[in-house]
C-alpha positions as CSV (number, residue, x, y, z in Angstrom):
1,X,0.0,0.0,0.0
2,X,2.9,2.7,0.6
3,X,4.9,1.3,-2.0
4,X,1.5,2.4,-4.7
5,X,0.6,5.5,-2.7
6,X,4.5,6.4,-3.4
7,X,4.7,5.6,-7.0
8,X,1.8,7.5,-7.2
9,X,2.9,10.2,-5.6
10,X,5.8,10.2,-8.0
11,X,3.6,10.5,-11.0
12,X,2.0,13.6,-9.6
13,X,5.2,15.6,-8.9
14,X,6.6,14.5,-12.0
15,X,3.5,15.5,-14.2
16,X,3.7,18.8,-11.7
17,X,7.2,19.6,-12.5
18,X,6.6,18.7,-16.3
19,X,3.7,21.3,-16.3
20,X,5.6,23.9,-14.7
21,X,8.6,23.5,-17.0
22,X,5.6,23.6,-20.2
23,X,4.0,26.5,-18.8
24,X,7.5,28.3,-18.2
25,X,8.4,27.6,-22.0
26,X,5.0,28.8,-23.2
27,X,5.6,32.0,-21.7
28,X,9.2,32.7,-22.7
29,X,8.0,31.7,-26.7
30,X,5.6,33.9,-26.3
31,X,7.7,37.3,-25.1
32,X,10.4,36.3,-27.4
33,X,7.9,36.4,-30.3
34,X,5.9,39.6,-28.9
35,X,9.5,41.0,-28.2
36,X,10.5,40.4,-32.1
37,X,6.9,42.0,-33.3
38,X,7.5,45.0,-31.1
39,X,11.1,45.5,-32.8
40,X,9.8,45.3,-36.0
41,X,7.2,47.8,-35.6
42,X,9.5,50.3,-33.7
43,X,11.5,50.0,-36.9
44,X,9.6,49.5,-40.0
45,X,9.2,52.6,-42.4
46,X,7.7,55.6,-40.5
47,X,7.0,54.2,-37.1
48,X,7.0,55.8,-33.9
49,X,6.8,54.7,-30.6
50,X,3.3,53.8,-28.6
51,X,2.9,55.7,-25.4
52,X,3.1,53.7,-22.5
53,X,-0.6,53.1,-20.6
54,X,-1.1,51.9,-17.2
55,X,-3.2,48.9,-19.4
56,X,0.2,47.0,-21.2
57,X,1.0,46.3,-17.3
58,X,1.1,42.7,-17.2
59,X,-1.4,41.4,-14.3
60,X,-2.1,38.0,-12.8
61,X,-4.9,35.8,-13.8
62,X,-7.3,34.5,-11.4
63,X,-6.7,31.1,-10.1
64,X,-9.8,28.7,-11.4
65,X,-10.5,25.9,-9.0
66,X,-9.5,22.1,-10.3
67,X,-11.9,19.0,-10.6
68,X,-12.2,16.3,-8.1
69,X,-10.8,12.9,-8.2
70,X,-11.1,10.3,-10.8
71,X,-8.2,9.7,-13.4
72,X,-7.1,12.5,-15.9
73,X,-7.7,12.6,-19.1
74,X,-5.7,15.4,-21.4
75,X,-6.8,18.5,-21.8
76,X,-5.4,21.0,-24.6
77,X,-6.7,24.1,-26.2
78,X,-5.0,26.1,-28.7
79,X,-4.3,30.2,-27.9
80,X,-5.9,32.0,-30.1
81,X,-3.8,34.8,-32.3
82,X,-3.7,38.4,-30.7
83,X,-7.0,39.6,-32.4
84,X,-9.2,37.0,-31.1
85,X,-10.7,35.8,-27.0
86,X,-8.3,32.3,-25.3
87,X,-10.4,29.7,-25.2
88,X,-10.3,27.5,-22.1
89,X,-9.7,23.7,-22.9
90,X,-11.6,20.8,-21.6
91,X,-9.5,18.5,-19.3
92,X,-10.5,15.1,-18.6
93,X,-12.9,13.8,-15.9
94,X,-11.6,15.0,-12.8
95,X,-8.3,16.9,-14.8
96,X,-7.0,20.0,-14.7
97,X,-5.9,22.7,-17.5
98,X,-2.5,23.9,-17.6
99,X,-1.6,27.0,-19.0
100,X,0.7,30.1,-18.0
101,X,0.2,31.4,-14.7
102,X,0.9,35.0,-16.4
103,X,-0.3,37.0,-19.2
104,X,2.7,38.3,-21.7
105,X,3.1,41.9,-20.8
106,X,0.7,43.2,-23.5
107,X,1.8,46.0,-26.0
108,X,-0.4,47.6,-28.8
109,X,0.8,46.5,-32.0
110,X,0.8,48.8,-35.0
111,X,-1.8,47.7,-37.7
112,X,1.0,47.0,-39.9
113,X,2.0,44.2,-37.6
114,X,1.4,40.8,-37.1
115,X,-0.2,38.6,-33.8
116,X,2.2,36.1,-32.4
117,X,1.8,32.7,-33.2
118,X,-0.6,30.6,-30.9
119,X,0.4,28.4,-28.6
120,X,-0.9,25.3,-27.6
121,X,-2.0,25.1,-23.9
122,X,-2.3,20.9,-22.8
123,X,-3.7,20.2,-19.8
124,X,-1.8,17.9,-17.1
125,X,-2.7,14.5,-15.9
126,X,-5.2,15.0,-12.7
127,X,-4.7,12.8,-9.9
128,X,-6.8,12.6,-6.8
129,X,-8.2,16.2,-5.7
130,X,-5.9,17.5,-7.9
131,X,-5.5,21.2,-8.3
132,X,-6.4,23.7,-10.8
133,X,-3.8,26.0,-12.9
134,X,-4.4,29.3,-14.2
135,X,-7.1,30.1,-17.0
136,X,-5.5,32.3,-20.0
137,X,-6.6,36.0,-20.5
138,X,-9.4,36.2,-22.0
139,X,-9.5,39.1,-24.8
140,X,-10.9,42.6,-24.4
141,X,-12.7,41.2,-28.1
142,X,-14.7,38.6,-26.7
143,X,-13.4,36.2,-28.9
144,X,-15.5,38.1,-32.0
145,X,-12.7,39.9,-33.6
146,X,-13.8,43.6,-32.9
147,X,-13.4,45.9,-29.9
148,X,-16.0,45.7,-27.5
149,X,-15.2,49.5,-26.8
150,X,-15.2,52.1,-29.6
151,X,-11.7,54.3,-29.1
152,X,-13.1,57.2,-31.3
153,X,-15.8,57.8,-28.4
154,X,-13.7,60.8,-27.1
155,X,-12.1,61.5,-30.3
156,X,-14.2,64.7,-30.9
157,X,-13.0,66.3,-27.5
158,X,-9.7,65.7,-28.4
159,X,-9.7,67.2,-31.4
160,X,-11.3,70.3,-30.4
161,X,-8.8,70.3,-27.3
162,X,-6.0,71.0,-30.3
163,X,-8.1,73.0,-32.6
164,X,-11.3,74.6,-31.1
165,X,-14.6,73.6,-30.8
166,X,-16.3,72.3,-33.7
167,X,-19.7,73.8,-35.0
168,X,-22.3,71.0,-36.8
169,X,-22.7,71.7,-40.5
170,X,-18.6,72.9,-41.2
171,X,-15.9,71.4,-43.0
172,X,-14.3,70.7,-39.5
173,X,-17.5,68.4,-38.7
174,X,-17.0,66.8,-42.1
175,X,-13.3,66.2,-41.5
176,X,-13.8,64.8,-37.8
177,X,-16.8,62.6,-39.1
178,X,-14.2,61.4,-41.8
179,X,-11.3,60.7,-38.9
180,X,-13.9,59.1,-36.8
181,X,-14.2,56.4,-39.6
182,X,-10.9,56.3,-40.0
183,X,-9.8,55.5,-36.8
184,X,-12.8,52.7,-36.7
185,X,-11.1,49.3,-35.1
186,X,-7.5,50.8,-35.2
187,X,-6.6,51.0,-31.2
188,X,-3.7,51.7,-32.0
189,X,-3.7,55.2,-33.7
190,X,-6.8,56.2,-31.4
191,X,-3.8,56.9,-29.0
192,X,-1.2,58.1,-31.4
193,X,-1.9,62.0,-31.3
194,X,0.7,63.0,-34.1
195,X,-1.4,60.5,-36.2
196,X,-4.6,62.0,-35.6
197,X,-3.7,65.5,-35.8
198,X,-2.2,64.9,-39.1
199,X,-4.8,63.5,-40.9
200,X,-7.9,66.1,-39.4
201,X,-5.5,68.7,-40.7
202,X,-5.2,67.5,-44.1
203,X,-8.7,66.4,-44.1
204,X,-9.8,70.0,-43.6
205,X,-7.9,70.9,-46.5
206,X,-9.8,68.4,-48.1
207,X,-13.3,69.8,-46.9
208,X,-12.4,73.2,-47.0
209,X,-11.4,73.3,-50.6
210,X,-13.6,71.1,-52.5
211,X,-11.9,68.1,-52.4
212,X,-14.5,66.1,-54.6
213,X,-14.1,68.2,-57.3
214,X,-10.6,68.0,-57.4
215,X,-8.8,67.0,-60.8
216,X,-6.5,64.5,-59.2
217,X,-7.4,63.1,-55.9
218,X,-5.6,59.9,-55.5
219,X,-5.7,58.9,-52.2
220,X,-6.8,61.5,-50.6
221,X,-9.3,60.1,-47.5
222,X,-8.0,56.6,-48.0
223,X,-7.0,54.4,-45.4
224,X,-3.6,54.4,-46.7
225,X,-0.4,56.1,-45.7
226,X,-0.9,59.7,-46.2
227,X,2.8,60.0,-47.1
228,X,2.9,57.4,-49.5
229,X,-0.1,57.3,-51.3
230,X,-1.8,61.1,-51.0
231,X,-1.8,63.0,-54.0
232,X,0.8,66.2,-53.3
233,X,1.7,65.4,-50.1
234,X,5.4,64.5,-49.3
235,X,7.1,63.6,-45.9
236,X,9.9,63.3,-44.3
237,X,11.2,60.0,-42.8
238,X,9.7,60.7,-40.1
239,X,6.2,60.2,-41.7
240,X,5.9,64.1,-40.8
241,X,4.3,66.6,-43.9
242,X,7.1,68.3,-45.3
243,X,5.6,69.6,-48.8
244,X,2.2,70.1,-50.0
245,X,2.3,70.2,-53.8
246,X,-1.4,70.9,-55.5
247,X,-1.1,73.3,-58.1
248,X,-3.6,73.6,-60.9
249,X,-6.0,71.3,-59.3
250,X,-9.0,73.0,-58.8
251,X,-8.8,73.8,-55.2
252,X,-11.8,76.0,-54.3
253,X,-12.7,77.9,-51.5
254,X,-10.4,78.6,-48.5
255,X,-7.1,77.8,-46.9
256,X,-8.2,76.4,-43.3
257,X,-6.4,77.5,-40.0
258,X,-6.0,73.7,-39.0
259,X,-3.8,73.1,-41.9
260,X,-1.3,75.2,-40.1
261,X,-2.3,74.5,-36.4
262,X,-2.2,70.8,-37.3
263,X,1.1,70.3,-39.3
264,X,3.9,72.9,-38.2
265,X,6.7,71.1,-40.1
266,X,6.1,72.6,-43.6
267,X,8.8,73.9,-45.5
268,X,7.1,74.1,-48.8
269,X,3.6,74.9,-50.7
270,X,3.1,74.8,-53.8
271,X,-1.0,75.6,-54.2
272,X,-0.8,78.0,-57.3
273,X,-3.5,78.4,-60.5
274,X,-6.2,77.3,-58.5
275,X,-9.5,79.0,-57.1
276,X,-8.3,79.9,-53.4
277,X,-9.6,82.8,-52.0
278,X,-9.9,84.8,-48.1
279,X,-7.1,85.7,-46.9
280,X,-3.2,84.5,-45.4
281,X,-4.6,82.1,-42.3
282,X,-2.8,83.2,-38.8
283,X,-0.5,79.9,-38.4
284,X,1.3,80.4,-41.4
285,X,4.8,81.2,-39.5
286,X,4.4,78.0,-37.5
287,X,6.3,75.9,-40.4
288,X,9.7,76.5,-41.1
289,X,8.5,77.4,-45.1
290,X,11.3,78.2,-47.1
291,X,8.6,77.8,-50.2
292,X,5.5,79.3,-50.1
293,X,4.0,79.7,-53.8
294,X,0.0,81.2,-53.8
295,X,0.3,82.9,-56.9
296,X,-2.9,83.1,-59.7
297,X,-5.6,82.5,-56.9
298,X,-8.6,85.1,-55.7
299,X,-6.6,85.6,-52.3
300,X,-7.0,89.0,-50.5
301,X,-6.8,91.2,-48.4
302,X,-3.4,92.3,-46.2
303,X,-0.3,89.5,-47.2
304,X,2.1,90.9,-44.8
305,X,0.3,89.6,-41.6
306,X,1.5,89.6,-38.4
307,X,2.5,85.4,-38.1
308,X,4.1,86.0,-41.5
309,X,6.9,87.8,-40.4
310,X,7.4,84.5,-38.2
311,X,8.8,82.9,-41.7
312,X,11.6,85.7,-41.6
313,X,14.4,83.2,-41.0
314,X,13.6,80.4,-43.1
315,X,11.8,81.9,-46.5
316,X,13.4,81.7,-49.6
317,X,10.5,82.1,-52.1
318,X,7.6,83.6,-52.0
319,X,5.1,83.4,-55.0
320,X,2.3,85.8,-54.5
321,X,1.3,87.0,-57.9
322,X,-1.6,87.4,-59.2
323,X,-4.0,88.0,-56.4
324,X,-6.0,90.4,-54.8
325,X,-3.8,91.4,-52.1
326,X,-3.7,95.1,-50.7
327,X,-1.3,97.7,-48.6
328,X,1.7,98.7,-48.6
329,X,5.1,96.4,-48.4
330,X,5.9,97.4,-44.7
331,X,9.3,98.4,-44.0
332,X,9.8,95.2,-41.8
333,X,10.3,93.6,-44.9
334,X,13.9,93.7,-44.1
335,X,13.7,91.1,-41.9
336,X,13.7,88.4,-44.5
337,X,17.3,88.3,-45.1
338,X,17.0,84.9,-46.5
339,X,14.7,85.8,-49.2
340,X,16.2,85.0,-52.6
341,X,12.1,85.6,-54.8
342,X,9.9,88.4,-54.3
343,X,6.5,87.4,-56.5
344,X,4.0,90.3,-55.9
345,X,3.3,91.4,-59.1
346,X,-0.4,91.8,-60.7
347,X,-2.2,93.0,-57.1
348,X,-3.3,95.8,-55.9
349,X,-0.1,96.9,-53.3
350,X,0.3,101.0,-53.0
351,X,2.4,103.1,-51.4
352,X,6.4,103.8,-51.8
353,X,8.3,101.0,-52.4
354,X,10.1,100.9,-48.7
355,X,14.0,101.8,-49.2
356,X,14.7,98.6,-46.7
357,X,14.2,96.5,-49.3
358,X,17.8,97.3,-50.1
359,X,18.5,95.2,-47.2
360,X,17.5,92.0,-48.5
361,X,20.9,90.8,-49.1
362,X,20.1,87.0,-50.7
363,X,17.9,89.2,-53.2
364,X,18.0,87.8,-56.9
365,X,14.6,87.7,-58.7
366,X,12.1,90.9,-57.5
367,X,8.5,91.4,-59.3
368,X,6.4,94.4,-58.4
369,X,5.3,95.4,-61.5
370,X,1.7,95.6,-62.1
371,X,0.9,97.2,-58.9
372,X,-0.4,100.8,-57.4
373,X,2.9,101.5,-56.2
374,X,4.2,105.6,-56.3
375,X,6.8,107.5,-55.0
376,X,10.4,106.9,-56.7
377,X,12.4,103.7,-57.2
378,X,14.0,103.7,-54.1
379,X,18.0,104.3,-54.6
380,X,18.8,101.4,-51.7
381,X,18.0,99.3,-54.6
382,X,20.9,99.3,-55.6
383,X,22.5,97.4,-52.8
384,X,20.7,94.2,-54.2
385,X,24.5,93.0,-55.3
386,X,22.7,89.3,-55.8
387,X,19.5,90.3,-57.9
388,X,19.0,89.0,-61.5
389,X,15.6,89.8,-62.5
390,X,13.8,93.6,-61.5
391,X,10.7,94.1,-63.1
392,X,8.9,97.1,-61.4
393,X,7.1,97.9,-64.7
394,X,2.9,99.0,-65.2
395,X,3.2,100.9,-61.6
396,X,1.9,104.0,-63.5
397,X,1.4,106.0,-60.2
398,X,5.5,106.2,-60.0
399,X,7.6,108.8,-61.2
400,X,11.5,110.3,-60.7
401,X,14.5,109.1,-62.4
402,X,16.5,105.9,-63.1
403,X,18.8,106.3,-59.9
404,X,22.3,105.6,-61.0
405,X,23.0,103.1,-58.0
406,X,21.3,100.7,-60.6
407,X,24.9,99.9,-61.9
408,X,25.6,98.2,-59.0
409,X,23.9,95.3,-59.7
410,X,26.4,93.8,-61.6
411,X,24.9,90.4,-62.1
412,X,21.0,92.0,-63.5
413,X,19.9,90.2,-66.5
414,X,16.6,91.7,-67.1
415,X,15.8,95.1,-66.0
416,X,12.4,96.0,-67.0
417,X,11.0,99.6,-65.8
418,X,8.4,100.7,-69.1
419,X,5.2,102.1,-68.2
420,X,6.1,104.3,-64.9
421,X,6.5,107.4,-65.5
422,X,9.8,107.8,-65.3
423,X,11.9,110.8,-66.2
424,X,15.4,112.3,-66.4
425,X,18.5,110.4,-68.6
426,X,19.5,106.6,-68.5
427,X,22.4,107.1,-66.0
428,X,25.7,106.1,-67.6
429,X,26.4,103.6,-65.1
430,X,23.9,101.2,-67.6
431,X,27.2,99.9,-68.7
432,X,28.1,98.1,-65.7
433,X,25.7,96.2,-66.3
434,X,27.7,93.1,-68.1
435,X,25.4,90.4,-67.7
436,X,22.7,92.4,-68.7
437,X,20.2,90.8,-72.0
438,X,17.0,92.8,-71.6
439,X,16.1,96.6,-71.1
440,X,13.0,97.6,-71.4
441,X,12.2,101.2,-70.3
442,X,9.2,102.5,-72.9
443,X,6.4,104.4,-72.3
444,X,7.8,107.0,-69.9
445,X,8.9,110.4,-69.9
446,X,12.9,109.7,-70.5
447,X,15.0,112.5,-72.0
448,X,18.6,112.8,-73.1
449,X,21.1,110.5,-75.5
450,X,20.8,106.6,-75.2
451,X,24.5,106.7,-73.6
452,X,27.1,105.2,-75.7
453,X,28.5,103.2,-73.0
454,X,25.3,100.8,-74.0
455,X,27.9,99.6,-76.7
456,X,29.7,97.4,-73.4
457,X,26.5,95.5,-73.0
458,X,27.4,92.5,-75.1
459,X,25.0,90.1,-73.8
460,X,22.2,92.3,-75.3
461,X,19.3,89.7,-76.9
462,X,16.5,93.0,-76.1
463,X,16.2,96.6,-76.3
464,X,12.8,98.4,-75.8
465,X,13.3,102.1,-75.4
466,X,10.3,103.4,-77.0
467,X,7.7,106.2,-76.4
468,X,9.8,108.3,-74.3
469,X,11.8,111.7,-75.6
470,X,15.3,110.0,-76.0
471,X,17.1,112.3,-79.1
472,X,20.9,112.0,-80.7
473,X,22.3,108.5,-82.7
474,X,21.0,105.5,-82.3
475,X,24.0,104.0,-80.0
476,X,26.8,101.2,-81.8
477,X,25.4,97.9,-80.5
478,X,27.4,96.0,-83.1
479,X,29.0,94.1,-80.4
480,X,26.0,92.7,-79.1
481,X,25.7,90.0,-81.7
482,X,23.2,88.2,-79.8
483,X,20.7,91.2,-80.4
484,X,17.2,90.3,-81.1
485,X,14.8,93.3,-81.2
486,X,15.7,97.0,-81.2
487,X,12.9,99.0,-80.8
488,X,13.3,102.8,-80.4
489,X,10.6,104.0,-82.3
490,X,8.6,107.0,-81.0
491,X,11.5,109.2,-79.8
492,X,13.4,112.2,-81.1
493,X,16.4,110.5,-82.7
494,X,18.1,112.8,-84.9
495,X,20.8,111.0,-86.2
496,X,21.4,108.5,-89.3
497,X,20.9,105.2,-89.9
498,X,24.0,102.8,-89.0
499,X,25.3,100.7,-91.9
500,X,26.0,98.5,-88.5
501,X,22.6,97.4,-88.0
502,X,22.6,95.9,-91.2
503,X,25.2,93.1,-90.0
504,X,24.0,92.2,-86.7
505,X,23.7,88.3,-87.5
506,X,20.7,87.7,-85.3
507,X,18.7,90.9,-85.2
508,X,15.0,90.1,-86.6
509,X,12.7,93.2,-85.4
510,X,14.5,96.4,-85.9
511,X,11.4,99.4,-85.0
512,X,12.9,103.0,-85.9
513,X,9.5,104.8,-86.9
514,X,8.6,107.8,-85.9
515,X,11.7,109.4,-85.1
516,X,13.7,112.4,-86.7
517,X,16.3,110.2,-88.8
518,X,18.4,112.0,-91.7
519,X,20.2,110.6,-94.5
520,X,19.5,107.5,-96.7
521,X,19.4,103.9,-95.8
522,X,22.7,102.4,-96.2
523,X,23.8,100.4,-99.2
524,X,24.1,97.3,-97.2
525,X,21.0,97.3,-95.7
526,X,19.7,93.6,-98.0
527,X,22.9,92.4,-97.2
528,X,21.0,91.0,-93.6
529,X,19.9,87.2,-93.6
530,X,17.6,87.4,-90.0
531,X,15.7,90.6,-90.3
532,X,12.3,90.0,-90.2
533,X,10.3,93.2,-89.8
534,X,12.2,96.7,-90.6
535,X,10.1,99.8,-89.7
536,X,11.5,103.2,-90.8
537,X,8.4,104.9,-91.4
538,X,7.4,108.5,-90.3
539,X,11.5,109.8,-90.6
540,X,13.0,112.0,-92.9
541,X,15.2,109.7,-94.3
542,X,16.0,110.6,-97.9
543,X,17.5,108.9,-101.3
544,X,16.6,105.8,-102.8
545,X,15.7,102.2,-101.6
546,X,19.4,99.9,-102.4
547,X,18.2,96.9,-104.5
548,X,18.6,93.6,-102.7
549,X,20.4,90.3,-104.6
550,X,18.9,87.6,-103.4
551,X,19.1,85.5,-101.1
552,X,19.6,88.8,-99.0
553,X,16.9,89.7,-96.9
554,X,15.3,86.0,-97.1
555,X,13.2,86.3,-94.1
556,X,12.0,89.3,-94.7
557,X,8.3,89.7,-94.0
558,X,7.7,93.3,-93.3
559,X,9.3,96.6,-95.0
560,X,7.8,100.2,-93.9
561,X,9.7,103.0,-95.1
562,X,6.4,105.6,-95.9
563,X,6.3,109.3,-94.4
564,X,10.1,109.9,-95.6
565,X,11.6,111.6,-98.1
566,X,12.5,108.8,-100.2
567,X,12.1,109.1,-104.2
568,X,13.3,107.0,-107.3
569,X,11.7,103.4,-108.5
570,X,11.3,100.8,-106.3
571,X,14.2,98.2,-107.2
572,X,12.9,94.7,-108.7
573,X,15.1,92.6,-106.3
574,X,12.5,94.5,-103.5
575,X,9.5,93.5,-105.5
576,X,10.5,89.3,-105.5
577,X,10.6,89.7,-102.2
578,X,8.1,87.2,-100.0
């Protein structure tokens, strides 16, 4: 009798110990495999760590009671995968279920992941009153797949805790509706606030703009990464908005403050030729833009906000053209010493051009033409050693003189300054002016010789100096061989025609009319292969019209040379002409 209550005895701590060693296996498996998952996640393409909640605490299970006597049969059950309830095995008649006495420390898993493996659970041999282990967690799912508790049920307080309160029937309302489904079944990103600020913001963009109408909207609302597969929206690697790139795409209606509130790492926008219209929202300086292009919209109003001035370190371009904006260009403009494009033509600005706009250093492509500007071209202009482009032209309300600091700006390629009222000379120091290929100064009130020193501008491809009261010779640009157009009709030239404008090799529209030009057109003047239109009407040129051998003259589409004093026959190589 002791002999079989020993052996039996045996039996029972053996199977104890075995179950034990089972259970103590089960649980390392399953940490090493929930340990592996959680590395992956924390390093797969744009993740980001979960925050910690008093709920991935690991806690002990309830002890369930065992059966009574009889022999054991085996008991097993397999744990479910993470998504779904662990269902409690059978045992045998009298047996007992073994499984770990712990849960794994939980963790929430990013969608992206996957569940650990199941384990199986098999239950030991009972013996006589033997003893119950510890039932597995069950699920907060029930064992149905879904949450039991809906995570977006505070979603719209926390939301409005970042943004404001939202009013039923706006475009906020239709973007948290939108993040409400959105965040349906995903536990995970119902506590990832980056995640959800993110997306609302866009998503009033979305509403706020028309987003149905849209031409290209790929993407945009899907479940899918926003940085990888939304339409004009680019990230960095850390799956934060970097550039937002929708130009020409039918955007209508407003830009929305939580675009700006939302997403503060910005450093471009690109929204131009669309429909936009209100005016600059107040969180544009929470981004560090460098890029900010707006232009050809309806936007109005004052552009040089307060918050804008917030984007004085980091700007580099701003695009504002062709918009409805109004004031003045404040004299703080000076603070944006990184500003390389100044877009503001085609609004409605006024006022003086502010002399502290010499001050932007970085300056090298300025556009204020179009404008309500007056007062003078400020002379602090000239500091702009950098600038490449200055086009201040159709600002009729301006008047006052070229100032002659504009030969500083040794690396301007286009100067353009026609339709402004302008008076006095063209200061000499136009031929400092090396890289220089375009002048265009017509249609003001400019008096005196074209100087000379034009000749030194060899990069010349334009020259538009007419309507204005220049008089003397029509200036030696015969070292400008790149010379396109020449147009300095309606002045009070009084010299003769150059037998040098005859050779240019690329000259194609040369516009003398109207002028008080002596003598007789030179000899040479069908020697020229590119002219296409030659004007010299209204002049009091004199003589005859050379003949032209052809092919001389072969592109020649237009010749004008009425309201002189020209007599003789017209010469037959002129009448085969095209």
């Amino acid at each position: 009798m002791k002999k079989t209550l020993l052996f039996l005895t045996l039996i029972y701590v053996c199977i104890g110990i075995g179950s034990s060693i089972e259970r103590n296996l089960s649980q390392q498996k399953l940490r090493s495999e929930h340990h592996a998952i959680t590395q992956r996640s924390l390093h797969g393409k744009g993740s980001s760590k979960t925050p910690k909640s008093k709920s991935s605490k690991s806690s002990k299970t309830p002890k369930s009671k065992g059966g009574k006597g009889g022999k054991g049969g085996k008991g097993s059950s397999k744990a479910p995968k993470a998504s779904k309830a662990n269902k409690r095995g059978k045992g045998g008649k009298g047996g007992t279920n073994a499984s770990s006495s712990k849960s794994p420390k939980s963790s929430k898993t990013p969608k992206s992941s996957k569940s650990p493996k199941s384990t199986k659970y098999h239950g030991g041999k009972g013996g006589k009153g033997g003893k119950g282990h510890n039932a597995p967690t069950p699920s907060p799912d029930g064992g149905n797949g879904k949450p039991t508790v809906d995570c977006t049920g505070n979603l719209r307080s926390i939301v409005e805790a970042i943004f404001g309160n939202i009013s039923s029937g706006t475009y906020q309302e239709d973007a948290l509706v939108w993040l409400q489904s959105d965040l349906k079944d995903n536990v995970v990103k119902c506590n990832d606030s980056s995640y959800i600020t993110q997306r609302y913001a866009l998503a009033t963009l979305h509403y706020s703009t028309g987003g149905s109408n849209w031409i290209n909207t790929n993407g945009w609302l899907g479940r899918g990464d926003e940085c990888d597969s939304w339409f004009g929206v680019i990230c960095d690697d850390n799956n934060q908005v970097t550039k937002l790139a929708l130009p020409t795409n039918n955007l209508t209606g407003i830009l929305p403050e939580e675009l700006f509130a939302g997403i503060t790492t910005f450093t471009s926008i690109e929204i131009f030729s669309n429909n936009l219209s209100g005016g600059i929202p107040s969180g544009i300086g929470n981004s560090p833009l460098r890029v900010l292009d707006i232009e050809k919209n309806n936007f109005s109003g004052n552009l040089f906000i307060e918050e804008i001035f917030d984007l004085s370190g980091s700007l580099e371009e701003l695009f504002a053209s062709f918009n409805g904006f109004t004031g003045s260009i404040p004299s703080r403009i000076s603070k944006f010493e990184n500003l390389k494009s100044l877009w503001l033509a085609r609004n409605e600005f006024s006022g003086a051009i502010p002399t502290q706009i010499g001050a932007l250093s970085s300056m090298e492509r300025l556009y204020l033409y179009g404008n309500k500007f007056d007062g003078q071209i400020p002379t602090e202009i000239g500091n702009l050693s950098k600038l490449r482009k200055l086009h201040l032209y159709s600002n009729t309300n301006m008047s006052g003189p070229i100032p002659a600091s504009i030969g500083n700006l040794g690396k301007l390629e286009d100067l353009e300054l026609d339709t402004m009222g302008l008076t006095g000379n063209i200061p000499d120091s136009i031929q400092n002016l090396s890289e220089l290929k375009t002048i265009r100064a017509f249609e003001n009130d400019l008096t005196g010789a074209i100087p000379a020193e034009i000749r030194k501008l060899k990069k010349l491809v334009t020259v538009e100096l007419h309507n204005n009261s220049l008089n003397g010779d029509i200036p030696d640009l015969s070292e400008s061989t790149n010379l396109k157009r020449l147009d300095l009709s309606s002045n009070e030239l009084n010299g003769q025609l150059d037998a040098k404008l005859f050779e240019m090799p690329n000259l194609r529209l040369l516009y003398l009319f109207e002028n008080k030009l002596i003598g007789g057109i030179p000899v040479n003047f069908g020697g020229s292969t590119s002219l296409r239109d030659i004007y010299l009407y209204d002049n009091l040129l004199t003589g005859e019209i050379p003949d032209v051998i052809d092919p001389s003259l072969s592109n020649l589409e237009e010749l004008i040379v009425s309201q002189n004093k020209i007599g003789g026959v017209v010469p037959s190589g002129i009448c085969g002409l095209r």
